[in-house]
Each structure stands twice: as C-alpha cells, then as structure tokens.
HTML snippet that shows the backbone in 3Dmol.js (N, CA, C, O; Angstrom):
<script src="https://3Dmol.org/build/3Dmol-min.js"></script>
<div id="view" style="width:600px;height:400px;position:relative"></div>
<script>
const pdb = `
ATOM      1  N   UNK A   1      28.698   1.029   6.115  1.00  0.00           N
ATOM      2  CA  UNK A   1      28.435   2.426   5.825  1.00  0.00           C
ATOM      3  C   UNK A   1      28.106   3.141   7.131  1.00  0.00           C
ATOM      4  O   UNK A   1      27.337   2.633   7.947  1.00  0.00           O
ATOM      5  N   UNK A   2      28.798   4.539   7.362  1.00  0.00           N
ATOM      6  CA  UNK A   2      28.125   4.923   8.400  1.00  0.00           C
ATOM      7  C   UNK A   2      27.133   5.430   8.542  1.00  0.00           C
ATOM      8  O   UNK A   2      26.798   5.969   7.488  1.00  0.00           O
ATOM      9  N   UNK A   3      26.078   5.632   9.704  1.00  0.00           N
ATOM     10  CA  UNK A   3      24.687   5.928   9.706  1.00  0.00           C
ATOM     11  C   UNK A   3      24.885   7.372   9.172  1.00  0.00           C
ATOM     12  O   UNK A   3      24.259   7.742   8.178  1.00  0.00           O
ATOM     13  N   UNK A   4      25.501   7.957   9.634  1.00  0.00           N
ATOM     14  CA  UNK A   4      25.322   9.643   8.886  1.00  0.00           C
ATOM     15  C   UNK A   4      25.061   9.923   7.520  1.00  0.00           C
ATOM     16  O   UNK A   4      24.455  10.837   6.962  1.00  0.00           O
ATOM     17  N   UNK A   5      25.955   8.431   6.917  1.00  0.00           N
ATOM     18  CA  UNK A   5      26.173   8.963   5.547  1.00  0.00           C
ATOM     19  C   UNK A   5      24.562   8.105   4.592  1.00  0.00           C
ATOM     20  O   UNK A   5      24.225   8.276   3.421  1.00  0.00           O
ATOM     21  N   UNK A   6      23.938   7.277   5.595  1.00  0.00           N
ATOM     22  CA  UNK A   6      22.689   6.937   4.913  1.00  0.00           C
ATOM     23  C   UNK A   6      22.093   7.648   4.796  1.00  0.00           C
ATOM     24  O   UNK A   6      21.889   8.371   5.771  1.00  0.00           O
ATOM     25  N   UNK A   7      21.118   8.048   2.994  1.00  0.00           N
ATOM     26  CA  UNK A   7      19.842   8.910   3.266  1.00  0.00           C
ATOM     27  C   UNK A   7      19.019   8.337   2.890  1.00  0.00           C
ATOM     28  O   UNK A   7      19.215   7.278   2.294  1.00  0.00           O
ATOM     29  N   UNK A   8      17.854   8.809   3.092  1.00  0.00           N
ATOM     30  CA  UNK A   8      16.166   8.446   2.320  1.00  0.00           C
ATOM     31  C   UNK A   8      16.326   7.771   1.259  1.00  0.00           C
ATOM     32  O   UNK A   8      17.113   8.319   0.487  1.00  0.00           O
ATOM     33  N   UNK A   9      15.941   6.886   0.926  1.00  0.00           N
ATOM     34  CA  UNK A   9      15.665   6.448  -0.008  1.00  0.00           C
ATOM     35  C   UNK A   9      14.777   6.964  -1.294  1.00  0.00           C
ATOM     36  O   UNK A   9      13.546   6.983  -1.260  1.00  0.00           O
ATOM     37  N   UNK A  10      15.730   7.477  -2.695  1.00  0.00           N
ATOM     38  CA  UNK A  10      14.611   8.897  -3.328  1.00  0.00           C
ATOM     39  C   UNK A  10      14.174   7.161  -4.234  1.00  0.00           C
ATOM     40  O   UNK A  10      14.880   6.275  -4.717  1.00  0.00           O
ATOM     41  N   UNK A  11      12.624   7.364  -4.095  1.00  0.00           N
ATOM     42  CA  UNK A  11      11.769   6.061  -4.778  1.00  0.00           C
ATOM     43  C   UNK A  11      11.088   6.919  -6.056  1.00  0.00           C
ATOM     44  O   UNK A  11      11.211   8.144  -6.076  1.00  0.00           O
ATOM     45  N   UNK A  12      10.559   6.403  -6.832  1.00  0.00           N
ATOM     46  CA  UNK A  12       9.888   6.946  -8.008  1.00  0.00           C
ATOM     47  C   UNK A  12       9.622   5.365  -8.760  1.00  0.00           C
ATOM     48  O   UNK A  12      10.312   4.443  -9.194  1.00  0.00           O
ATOM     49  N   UNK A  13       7.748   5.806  -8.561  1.00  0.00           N
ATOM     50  CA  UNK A  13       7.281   4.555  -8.931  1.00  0.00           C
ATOM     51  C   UNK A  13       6.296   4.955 -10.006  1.00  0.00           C
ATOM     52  O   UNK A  13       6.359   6.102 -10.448  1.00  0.00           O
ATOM     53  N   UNK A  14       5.493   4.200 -10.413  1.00  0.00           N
ATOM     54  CA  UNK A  14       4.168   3.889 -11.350  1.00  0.00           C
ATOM     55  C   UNK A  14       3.816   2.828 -11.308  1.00  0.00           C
ATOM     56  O   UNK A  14       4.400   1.790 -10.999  1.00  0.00           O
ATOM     57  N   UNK A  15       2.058   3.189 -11.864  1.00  0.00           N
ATOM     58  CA  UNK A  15       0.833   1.916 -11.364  1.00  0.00           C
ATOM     59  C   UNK A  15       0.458   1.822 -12.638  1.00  0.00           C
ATOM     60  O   UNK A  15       0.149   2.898 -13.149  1.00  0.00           O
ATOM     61  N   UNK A  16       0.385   0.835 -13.342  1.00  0.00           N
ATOM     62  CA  UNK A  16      -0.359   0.630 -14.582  1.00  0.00           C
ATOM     63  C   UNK A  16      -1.198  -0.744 -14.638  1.00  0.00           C
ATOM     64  O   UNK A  16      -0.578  -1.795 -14.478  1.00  0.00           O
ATOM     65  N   UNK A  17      -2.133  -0.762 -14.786  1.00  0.00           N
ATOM     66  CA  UNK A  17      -3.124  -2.412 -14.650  1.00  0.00           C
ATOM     67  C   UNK A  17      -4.003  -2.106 -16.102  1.00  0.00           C
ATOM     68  O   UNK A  17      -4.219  -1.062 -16.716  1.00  0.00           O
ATOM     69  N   UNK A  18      -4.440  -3.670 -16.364  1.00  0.00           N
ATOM     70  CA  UNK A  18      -5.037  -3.243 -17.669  1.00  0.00           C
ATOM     71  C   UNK A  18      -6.509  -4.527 -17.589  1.00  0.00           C
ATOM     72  O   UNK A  18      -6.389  -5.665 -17.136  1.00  0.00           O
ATOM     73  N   UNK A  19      -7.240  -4.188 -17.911  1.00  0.00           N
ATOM     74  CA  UNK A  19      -8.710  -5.045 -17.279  1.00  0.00           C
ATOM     75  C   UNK A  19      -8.636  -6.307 -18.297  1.00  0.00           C
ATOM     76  O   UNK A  19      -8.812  -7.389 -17.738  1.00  0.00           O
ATOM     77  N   UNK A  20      -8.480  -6.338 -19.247  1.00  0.00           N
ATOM     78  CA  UNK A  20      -8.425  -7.379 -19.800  1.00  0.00           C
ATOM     79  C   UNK A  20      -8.905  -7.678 -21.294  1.00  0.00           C
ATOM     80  O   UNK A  20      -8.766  -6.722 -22.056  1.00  0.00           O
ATOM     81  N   UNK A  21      -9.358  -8.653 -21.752  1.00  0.00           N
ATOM     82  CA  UNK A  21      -9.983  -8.556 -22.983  1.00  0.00           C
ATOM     83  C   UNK A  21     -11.139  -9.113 -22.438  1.00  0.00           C
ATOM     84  O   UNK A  21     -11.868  -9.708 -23.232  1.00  0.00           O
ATOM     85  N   UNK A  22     -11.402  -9.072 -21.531  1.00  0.00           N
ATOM     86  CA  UNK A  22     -13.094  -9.861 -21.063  1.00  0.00           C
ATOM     87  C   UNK A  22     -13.731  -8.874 -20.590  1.00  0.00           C
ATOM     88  O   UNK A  22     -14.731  -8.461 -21.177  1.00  0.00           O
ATOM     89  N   UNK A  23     -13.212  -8.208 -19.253  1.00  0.00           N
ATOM     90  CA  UNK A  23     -14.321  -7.024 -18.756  1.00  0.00           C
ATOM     91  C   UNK A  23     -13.765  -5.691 -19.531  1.00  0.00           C
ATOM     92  O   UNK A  23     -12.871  -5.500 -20.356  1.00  0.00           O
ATOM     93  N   UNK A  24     -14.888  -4.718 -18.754  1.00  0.00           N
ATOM     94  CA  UNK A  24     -14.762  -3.395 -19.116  1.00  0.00           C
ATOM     95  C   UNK A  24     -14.658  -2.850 -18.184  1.00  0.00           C
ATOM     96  O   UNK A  24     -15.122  -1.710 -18.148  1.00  0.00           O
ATOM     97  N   UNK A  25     -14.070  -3.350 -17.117  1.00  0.00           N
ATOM     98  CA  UNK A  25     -13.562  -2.112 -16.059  1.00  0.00           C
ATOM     99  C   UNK A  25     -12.557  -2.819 -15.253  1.00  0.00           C
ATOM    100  O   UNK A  25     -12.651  -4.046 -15.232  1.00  0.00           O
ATOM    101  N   UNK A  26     -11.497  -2.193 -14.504  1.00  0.00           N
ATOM    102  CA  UNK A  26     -10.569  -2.919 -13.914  1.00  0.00           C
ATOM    103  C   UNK A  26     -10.869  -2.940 -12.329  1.00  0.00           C
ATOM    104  O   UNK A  26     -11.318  -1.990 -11.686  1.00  0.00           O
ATOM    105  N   UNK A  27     -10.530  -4.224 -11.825  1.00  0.00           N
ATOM    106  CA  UNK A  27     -11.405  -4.132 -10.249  1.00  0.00           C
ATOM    107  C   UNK A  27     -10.056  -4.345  -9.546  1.00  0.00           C
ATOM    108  O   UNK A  27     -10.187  -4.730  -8.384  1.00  0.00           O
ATOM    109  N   UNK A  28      -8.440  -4.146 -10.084  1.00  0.00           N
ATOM    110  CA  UNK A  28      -7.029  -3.813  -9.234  1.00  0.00           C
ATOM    111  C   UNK A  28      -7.572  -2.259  -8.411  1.00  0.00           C
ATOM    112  O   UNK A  28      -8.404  -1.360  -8.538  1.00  0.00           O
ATOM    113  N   UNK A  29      -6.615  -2.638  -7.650  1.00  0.00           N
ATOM    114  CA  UNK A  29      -6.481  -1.320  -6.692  1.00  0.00           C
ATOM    115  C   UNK A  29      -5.038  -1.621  -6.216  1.00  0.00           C
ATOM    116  O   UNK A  29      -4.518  -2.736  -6.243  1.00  0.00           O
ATOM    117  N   UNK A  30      -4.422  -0.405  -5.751  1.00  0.00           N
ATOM    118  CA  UNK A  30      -3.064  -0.140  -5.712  1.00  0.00           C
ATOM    119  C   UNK A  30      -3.267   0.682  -4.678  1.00  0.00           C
ATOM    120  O   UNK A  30      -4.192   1.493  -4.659  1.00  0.00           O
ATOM    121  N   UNK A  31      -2.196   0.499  -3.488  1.00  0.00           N
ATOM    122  CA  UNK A  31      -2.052   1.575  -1.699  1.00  0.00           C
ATOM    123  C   UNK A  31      -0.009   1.538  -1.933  1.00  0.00           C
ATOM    124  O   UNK A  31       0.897   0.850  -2.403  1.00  0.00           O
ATOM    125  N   UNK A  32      -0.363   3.207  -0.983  1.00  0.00           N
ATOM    126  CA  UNK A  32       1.460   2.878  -0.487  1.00  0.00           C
ATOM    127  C   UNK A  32       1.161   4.086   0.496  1.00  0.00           C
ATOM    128  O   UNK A  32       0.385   5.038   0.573  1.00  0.00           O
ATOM    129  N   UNK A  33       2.185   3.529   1.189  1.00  0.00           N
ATOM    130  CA  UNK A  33       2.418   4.320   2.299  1.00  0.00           C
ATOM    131  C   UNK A  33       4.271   5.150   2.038  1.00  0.00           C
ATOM    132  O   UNK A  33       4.982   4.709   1.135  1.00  0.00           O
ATOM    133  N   UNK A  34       4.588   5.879   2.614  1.00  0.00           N
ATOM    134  CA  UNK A  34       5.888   6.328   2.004  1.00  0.00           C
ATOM    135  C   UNK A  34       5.891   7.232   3.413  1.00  0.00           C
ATOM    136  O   UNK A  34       4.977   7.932   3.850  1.00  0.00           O
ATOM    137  N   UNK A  35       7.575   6.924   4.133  1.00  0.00           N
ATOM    138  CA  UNK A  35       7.509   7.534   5.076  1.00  0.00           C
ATOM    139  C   UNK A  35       7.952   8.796   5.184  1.00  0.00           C
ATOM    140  O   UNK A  35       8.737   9.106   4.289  1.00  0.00           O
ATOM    141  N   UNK A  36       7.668   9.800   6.136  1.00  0.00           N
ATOM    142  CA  UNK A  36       8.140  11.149   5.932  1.00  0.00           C
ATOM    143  C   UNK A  36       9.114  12.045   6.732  1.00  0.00           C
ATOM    144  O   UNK A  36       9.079  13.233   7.053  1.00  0.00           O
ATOM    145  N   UNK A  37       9.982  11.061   6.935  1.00  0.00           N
ATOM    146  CA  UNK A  37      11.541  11.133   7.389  1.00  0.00           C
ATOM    147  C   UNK A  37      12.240  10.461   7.205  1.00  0.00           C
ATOM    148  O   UNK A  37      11.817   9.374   6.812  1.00  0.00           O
ATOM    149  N   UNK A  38      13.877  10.637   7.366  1.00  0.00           N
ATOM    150  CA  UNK A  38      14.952   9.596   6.945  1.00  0.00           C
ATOM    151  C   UNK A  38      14.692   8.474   8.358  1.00  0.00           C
ATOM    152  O   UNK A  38      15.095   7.310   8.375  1.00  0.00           O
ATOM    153  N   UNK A  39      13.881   9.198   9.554  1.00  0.00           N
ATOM    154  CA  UNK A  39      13.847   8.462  10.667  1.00  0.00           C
ATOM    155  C   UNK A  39      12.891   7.189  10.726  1.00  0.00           C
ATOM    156  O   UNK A  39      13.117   6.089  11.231  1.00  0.00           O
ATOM    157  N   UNK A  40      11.767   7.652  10.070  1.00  0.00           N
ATOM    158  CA  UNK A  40      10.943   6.654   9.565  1.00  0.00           C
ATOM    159  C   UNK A  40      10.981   5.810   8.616  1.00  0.00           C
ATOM    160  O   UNK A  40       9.994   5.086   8.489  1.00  0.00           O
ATOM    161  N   UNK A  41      12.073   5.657   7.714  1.00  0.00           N
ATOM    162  CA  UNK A  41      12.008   5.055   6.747  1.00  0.00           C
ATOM    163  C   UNK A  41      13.369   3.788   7.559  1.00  0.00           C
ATOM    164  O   UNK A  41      13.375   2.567   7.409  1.00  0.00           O
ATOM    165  N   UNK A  42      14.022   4.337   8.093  1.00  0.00           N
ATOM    166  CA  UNK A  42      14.584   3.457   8.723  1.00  0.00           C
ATOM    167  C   UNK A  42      14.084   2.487   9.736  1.00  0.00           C
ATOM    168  O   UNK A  42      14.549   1.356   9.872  1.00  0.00           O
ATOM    169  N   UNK A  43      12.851   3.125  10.630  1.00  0.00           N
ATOM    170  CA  UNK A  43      12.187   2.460  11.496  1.00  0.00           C
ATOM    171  C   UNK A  43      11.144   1.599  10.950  1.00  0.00           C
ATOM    172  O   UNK A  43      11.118   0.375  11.078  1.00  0.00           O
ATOM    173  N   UNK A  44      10.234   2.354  10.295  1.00  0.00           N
ATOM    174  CA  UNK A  44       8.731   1.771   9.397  1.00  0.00           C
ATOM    175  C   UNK A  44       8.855   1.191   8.249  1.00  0.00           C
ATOM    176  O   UNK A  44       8.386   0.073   8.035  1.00  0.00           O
ATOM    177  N   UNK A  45       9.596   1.981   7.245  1.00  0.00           N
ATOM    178  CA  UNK A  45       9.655   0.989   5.913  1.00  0.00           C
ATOM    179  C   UNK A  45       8.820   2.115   5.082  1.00  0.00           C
ATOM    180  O   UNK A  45       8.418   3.226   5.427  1.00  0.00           O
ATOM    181  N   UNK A  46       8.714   1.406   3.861  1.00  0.00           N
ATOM    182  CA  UNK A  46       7.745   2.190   2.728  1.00  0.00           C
ATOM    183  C   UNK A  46       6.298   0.421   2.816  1.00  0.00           C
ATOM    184  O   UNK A  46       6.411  -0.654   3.405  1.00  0.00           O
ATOM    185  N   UNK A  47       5.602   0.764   2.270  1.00  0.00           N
ATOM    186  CA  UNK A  47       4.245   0.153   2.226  1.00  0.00           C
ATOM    187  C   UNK A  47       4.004  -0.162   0.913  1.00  0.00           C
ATOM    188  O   UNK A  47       3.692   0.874   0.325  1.00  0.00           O
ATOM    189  N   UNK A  48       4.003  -1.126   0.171  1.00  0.00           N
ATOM    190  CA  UNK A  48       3.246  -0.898  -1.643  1.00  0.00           C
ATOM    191  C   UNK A  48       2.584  -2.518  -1.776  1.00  0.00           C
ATOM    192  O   UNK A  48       3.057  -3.619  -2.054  1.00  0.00           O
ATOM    193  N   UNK A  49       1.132  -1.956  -1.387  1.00  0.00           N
ATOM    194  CA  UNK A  49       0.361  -3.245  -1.989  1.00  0.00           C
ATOM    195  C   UNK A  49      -0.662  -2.593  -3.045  1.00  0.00           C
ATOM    196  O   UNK A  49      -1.124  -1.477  -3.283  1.00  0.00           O
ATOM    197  N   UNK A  50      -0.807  -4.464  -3.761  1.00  0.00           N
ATOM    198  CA  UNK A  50      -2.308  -4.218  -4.974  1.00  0.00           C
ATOM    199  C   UNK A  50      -2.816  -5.280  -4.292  1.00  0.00           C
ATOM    200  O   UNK A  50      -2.220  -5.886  -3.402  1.00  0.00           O
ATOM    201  N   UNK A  51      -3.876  -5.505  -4.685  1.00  0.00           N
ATOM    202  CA  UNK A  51      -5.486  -6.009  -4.496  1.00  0.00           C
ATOM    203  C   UNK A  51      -5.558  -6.565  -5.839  1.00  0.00           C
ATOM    204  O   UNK A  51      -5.497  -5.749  -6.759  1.00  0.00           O
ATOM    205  N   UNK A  52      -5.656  -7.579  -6.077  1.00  0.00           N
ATOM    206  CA  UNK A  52      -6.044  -7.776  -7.488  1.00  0.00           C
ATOM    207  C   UNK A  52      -7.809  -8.569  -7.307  1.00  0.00           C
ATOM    208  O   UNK A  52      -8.252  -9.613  -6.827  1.00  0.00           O
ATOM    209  N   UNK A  53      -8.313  -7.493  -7.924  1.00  0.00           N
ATOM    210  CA  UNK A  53     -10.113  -7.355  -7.652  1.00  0.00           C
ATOM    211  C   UNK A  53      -9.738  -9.066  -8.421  1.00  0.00           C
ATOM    212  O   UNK A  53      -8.804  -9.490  -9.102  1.00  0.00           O
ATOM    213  N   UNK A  54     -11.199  -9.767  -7.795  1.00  0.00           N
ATOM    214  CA  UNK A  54     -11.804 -11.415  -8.018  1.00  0.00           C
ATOM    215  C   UNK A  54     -12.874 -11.201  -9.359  1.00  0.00           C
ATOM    216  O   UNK A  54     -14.090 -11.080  -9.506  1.00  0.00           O
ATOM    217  N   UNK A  55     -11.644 -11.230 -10.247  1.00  0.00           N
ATOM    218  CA  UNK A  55     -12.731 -11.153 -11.627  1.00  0.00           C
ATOM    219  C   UNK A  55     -13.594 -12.012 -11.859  1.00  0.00           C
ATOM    220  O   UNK A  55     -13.560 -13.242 -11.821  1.00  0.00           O
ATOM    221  N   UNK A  56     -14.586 -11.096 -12.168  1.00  0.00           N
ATOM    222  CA  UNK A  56     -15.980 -11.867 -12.921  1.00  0.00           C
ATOM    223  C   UNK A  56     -17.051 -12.084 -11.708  1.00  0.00           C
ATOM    224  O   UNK A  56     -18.187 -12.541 -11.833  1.00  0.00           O
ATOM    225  N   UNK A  57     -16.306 -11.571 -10.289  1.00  0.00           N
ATOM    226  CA  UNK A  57     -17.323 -11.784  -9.250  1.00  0.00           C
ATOM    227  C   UNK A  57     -17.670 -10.080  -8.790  1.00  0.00           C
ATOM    228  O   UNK A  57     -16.868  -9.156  -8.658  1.00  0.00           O
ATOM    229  N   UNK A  58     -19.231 -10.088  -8.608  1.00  0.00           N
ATOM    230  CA  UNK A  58     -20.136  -9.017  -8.492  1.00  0.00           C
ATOM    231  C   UNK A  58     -19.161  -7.922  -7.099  1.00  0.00           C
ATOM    232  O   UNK A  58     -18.793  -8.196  -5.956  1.00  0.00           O
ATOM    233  N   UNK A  59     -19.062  -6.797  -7.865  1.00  0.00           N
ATOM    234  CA  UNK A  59     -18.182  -5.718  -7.390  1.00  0.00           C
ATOM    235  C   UNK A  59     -16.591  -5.919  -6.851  1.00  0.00           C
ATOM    236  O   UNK A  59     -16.314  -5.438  -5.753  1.00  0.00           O
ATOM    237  N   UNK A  60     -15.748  -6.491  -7.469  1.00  0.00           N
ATOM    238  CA  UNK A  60     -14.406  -6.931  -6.902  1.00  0.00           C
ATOM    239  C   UNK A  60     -13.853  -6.136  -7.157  1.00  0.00           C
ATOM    240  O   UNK A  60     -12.773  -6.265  -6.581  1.00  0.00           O
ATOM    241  N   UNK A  61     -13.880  -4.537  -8.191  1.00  0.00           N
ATOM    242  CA  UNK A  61     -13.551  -3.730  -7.466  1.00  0.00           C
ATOM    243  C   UNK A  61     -13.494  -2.875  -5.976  1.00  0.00           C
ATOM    244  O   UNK A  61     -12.653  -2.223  -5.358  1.00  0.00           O
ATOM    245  N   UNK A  62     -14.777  -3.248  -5.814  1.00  0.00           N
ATOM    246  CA  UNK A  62     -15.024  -2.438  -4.146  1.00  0.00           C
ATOM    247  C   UNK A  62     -13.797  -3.349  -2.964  1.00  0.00           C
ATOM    248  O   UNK A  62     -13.175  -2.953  -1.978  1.00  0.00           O
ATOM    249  N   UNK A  63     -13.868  -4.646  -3.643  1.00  0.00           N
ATOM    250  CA  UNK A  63     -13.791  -5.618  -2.613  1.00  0.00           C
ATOM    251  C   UNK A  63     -11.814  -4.990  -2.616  1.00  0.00           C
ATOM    252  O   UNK A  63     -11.328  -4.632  -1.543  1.00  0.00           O
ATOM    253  N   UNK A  64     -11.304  -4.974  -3.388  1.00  0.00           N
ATOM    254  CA  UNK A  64      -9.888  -4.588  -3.444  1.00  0.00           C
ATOM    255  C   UNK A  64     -10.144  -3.359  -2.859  1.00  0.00           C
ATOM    256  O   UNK A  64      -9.815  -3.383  -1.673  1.00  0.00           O
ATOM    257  N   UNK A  65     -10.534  -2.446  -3.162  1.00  0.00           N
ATOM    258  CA  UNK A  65     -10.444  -1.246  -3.265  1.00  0.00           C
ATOM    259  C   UNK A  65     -10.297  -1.152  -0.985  1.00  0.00           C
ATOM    260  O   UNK A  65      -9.490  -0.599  -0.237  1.00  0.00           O
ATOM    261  N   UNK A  66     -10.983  -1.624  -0.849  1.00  0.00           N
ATOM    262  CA  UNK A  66     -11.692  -1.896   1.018  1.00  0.00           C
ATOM    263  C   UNK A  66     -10.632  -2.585   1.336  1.00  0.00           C
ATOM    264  O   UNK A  66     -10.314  -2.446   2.517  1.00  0.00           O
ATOM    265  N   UNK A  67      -9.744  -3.508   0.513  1.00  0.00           N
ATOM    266  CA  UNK A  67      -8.622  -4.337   1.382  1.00  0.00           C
ATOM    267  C   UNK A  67      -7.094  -3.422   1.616  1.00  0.00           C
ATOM    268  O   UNK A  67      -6.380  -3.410   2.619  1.00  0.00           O
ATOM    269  N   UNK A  68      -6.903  -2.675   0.283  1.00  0.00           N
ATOM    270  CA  UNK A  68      -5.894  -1.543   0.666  1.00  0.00           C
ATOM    271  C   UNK A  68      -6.138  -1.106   1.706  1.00  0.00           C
ATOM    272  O   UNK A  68      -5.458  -1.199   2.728  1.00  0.00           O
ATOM    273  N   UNK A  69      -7.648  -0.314   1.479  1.00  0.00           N
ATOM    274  CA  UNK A  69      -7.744   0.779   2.685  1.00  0.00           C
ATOM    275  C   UNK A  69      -7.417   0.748   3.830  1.00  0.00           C
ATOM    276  O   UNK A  69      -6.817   1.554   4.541  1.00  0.00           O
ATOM    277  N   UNK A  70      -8.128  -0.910   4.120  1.00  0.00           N
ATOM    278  CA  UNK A  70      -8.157  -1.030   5.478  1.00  0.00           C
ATOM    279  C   UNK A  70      -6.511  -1.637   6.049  1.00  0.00           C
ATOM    280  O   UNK A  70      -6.039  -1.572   7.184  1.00  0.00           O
ATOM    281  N   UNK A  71      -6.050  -2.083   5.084  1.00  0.00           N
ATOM    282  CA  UNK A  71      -4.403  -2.242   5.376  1.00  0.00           C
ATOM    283  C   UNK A  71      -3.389  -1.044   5.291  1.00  0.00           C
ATOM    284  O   UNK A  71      -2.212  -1.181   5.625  1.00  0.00           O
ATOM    285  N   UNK A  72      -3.899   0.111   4.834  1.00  0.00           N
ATOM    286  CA  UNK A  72      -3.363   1.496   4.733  1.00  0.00           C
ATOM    287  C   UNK A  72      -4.091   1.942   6.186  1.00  0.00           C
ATOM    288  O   UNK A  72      -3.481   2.546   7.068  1.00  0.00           O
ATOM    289  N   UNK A  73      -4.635   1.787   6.221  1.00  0.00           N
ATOM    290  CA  UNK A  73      -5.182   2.702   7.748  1.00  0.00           C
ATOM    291  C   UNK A  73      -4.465   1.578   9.042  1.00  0.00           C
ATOM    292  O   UNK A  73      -3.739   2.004   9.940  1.00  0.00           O
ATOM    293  N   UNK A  74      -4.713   0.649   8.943  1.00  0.00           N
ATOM    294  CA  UNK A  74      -4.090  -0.414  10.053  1.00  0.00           C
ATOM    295  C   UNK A  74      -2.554   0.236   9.514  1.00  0.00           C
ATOM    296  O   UNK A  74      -2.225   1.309  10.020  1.00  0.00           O
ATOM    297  N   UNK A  75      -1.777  -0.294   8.671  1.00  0.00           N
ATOM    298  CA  UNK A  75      -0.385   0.517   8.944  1.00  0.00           C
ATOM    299  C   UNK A  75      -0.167   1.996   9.531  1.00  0.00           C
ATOM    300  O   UNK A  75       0.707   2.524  10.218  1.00  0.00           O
ATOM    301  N   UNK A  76      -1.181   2.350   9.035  1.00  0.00           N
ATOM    302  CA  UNK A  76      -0.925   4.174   9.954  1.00  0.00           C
ATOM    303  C   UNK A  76      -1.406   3.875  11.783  1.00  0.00           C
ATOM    304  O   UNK A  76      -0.825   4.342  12.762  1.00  0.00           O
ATOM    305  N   UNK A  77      -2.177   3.299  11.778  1.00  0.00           N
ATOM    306  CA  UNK A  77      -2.228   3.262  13.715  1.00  0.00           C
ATOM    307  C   UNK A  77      -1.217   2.339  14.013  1.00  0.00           C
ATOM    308  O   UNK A  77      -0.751   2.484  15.143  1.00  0.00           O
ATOM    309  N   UNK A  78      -0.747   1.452  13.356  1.00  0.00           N
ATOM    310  CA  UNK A  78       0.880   0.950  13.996  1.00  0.00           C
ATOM    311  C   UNK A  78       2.113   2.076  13.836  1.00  0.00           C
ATOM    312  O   UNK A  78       3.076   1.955  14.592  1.00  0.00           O
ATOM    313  N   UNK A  79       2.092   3.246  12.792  1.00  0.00           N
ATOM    314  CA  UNK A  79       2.869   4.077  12.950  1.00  0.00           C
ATOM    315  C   UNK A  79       2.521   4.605  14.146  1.00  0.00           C
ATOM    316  O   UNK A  79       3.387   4.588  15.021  1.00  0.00           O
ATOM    317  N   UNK A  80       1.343   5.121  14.423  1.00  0.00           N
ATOM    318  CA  UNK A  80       0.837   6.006  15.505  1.00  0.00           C
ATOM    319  C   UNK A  80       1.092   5.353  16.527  1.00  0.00           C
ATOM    320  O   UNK A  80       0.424   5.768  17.474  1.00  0.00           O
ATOM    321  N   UNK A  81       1.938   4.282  16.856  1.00  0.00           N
ATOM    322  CA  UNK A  81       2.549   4.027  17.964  1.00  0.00           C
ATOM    323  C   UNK A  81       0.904   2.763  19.024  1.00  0.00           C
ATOM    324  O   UNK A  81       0.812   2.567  20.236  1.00  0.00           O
ATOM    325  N   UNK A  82       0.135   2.327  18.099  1.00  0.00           N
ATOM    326  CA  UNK A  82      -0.663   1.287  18.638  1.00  0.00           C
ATOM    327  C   UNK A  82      -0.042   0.323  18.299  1.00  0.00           C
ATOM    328  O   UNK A  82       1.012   0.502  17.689  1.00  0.00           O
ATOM    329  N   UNK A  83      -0.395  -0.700  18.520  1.00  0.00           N
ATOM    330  CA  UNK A  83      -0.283  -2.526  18.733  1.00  0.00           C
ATOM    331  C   UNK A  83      -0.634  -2.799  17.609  1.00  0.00           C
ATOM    332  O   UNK A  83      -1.452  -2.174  16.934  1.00  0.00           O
ATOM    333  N   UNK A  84       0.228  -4.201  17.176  1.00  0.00           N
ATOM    334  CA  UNK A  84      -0.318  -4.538  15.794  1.00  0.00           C
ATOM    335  C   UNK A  84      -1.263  -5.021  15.691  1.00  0.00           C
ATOM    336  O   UNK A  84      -1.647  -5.108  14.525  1.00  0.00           O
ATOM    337  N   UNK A  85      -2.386  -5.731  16.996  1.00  0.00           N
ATOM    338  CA  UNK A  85      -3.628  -6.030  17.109  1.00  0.00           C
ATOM    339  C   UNK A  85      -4.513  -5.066  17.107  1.00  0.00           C
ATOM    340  O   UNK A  85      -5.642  -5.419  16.768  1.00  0.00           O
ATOM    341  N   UNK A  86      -4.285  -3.332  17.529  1.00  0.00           N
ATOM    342  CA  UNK A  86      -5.033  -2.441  16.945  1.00  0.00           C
ATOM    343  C   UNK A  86      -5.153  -2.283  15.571  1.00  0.00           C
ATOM    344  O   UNK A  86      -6.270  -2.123  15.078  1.00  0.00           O
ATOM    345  N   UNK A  87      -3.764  -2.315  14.623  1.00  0.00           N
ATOM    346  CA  UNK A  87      -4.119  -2.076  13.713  1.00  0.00           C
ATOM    347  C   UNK A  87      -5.236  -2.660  12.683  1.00  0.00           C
ATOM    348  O   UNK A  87      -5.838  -2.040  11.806  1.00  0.00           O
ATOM    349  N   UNK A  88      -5.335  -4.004  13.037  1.00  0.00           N
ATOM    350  CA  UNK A  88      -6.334  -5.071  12.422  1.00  0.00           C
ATOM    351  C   UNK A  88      -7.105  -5.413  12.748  1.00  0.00           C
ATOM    352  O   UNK A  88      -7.735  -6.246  12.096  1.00  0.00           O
TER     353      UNK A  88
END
`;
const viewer = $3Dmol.createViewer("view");
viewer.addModel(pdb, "pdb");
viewer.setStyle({}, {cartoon: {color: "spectrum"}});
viewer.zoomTo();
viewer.render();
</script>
C-alpha cells in the first residue's frame, strides 16, 4: 500500500468490568493513550492497558488505579522525546 494512501486508524472502543459476586466494588482500572496524528500513530502506536486490582487485598483498587497512571505518564515522557529509562 502506498504511504499516502494510509490513514489513522478510526478505533472505537469500550470498558466494561464487573466486581464480582464476592465484593462490592471493582478494584480494575483501565488507561489508553491514543495518538493525535496520522504521524504519531505510525511512530508511537495507541496504548490500552487494565490493571486488574489484587482482589480481596486491602485497597487494590488504588494499587491498579497508580499502575496505569504511572505507565500513562511514563508513555507520555517517551513521547516527549525522553529515554525509556526516564520514562520509568
């Protein structure tokens, strides 16, 4: 195919998690990154992680919730043109 004729990739997603029949709250967490050019998506990629919180252990929501983040923010300073040892 020629490069001209590649475009963006049009994505359309959804997040659905369901806690269970044991707890009463769900401790998943869900990140994406999505790039914001045809230039970046060719260079960087799109991003889509979950966390699946450590059920039944004290706050594993937080604990997911902190592992996206910090893998959503480390992918953005490797966009920003740092080292992949900055990002982490």
């Amino acid at each position: 195919m020629h490069a001209a004729a590649v475009s963006m990739l049009n994505l359309d997603f959804t997040q659905i998690s369901d806690c269970g029949r044991v707890r009463d709250h769900n401790e998943d967490y869900l990140g994406f990154y999505t790039p914001e050019s045809e230039t970046e998506a060719r260079t960087r990629g799109w991003l889509f992680a979950l966390a699946d919180g450590v059920g039944g252990q004290h706050a594993g929501e937080v604990a997911s919730h902190a592992a996206i983040e910090k893998l959503l923010e480390g992918f953005r300073v490797r966009l920003a043109g740092g080292s992949l040892a900055e990002a982490f």
